[in-house]
N, C-alpha and C positions, 0 to 999 in steps of 0.2 A: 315672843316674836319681837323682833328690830326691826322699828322702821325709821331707821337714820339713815337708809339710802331714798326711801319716801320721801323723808324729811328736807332733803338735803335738793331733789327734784321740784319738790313747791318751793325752796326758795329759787331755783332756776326760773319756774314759771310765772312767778313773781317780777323778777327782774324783764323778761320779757314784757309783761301788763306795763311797764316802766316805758318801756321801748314805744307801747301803740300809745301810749300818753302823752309821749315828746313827738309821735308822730302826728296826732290829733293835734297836738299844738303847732306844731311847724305847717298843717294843713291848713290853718286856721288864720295864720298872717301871712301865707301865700296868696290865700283868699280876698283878706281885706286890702295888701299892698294891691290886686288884680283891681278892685273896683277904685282904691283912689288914683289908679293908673292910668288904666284905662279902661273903666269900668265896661269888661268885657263878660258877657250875662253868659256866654258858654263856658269860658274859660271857669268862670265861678260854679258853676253848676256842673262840672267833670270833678272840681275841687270836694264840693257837698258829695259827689256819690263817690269820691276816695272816702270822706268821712263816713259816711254810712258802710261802708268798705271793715273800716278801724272798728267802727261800731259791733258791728256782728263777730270779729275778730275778738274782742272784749268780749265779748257777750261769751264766744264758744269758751275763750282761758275760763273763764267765773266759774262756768259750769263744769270744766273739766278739774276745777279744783276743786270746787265743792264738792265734786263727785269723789275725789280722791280722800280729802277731810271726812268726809261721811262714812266712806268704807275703813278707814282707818280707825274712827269713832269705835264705829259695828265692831268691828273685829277684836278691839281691846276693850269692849263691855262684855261683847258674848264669852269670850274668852275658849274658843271651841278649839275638841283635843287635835285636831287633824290641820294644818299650816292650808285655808282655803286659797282657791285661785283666785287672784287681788283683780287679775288685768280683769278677768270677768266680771267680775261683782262692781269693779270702775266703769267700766262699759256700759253695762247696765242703767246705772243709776246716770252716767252721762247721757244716755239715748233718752233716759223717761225727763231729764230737765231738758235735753234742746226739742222732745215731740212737742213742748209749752210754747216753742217761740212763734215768734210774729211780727211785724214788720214794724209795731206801736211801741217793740222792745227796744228798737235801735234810735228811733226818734225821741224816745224818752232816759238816750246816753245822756251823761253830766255835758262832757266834751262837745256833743252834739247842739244841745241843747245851747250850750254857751256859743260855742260856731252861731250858731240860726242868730241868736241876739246880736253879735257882736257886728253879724254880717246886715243885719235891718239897721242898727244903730250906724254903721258906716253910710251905706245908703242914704241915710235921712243926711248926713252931714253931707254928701258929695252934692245930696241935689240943694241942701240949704244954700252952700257954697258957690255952686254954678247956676244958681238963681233959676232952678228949675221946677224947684218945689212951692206951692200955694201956701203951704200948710203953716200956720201959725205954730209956736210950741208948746203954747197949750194944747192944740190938736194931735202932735207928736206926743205929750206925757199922754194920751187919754190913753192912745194904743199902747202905749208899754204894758204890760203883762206881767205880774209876778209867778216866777215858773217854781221858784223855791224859798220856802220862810227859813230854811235854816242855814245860820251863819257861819261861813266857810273861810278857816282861817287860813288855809294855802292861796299864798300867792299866783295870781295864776300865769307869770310871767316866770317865776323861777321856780314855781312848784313846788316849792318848799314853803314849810312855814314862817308866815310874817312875824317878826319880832316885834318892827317900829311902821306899823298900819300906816298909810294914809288914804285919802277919799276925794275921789276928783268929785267937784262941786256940781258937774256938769249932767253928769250921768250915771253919780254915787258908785260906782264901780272902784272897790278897795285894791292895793296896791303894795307889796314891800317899797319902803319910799326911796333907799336907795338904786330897786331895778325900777323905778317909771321916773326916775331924775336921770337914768344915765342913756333914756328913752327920749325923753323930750329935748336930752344935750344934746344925743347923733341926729334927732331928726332938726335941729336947729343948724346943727352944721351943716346938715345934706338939702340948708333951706326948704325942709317939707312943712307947711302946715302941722303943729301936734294938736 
């Protein structure tokens, strides 16, 4: 059995997961430009449930490819004499991986995840900024949270991998150095605070 028209479908579906990734991203600094704007708490929170939107959208691609990888697996280990029905046996194993989901699935997205941070991290700067906030920054590092130990070398402005890393001093958040130099040049021109 060939499965280079299979094959040729997960890279399709692939390139899609690409799509809800630049969208999660684009959702992401709509969000933060919203609050140093004019930090408008609806406007942001219609933003958060597009993300949670992207999130489930991920969540269903995963599944429907792992389902399709796994039947694919099955069928070229069992090696059975009869060409079985693929779309069914996908089906299947897609219905038994989303009966698992849950609503702890989406808020425990990378994208999401990084949203929620990036969006408390603005926050704290808009009200340090506008002299609205009590909090010392010691008080600010107590709450930060470490959500993941493991070290991620995609950029997450270009989403590609970093070659030449660097690290803002302020909020350890790594960077490809020439997209957060050509970040802090346009917001210096468009005189924004970086």
């Amino acid at each position: 059995i060939s499965f280079s028209c299979v094959d040729s479908s997960l890279s399709s579906l692939k390139n899609c997961q690409s799509y809800i990734n630049t969208g999660m991203d684009i959702a992401t600094r709509v969000a933060l430009d919203l609050v140093e704007s004019f930090n408008d708490v609806e406007e942001v929170d219609s933003v958060e449930k597009v993300m949670l939107e992207y999130a489930a959208m991920d969540r269903e691609l995963n599944h429907y490819m792992t389902a399709i990888e796994e039947t694919v697996h099955q069928i070229k280990r069992d090696k059975p004499e009869n060409i079985p029905d693929l779309q069914y046996l996908v089906k299947e194993k897609f219905t038994a991986l989303e009966s698992k989901n849950n609503d702890s699935d989406l808020q425990a997205n990378e994208k999401y995840m990084y949203f929620k941070d990036q969006l408390k991290e603005m926050r704290k700067q808009f009200r340090l900024q506008s002299g609205d906030g009590n909090e010392s920054i010691e008080q600010i590092d107590e709450d930060i949270a470490v959500t993941q130990s493991q070290v991620n070398f995609i950029c997450p402005i270009t989403q590609m991998e970093m070659k030449k890393p660097v690290r803002n001093k302020v909020c350890g958040h790594v960077y490809e150095e020439e997209a957060i130099l050509k970040i802090i040049q346009t917001r210096n021109q468009q005189k924004k605070k970086v």
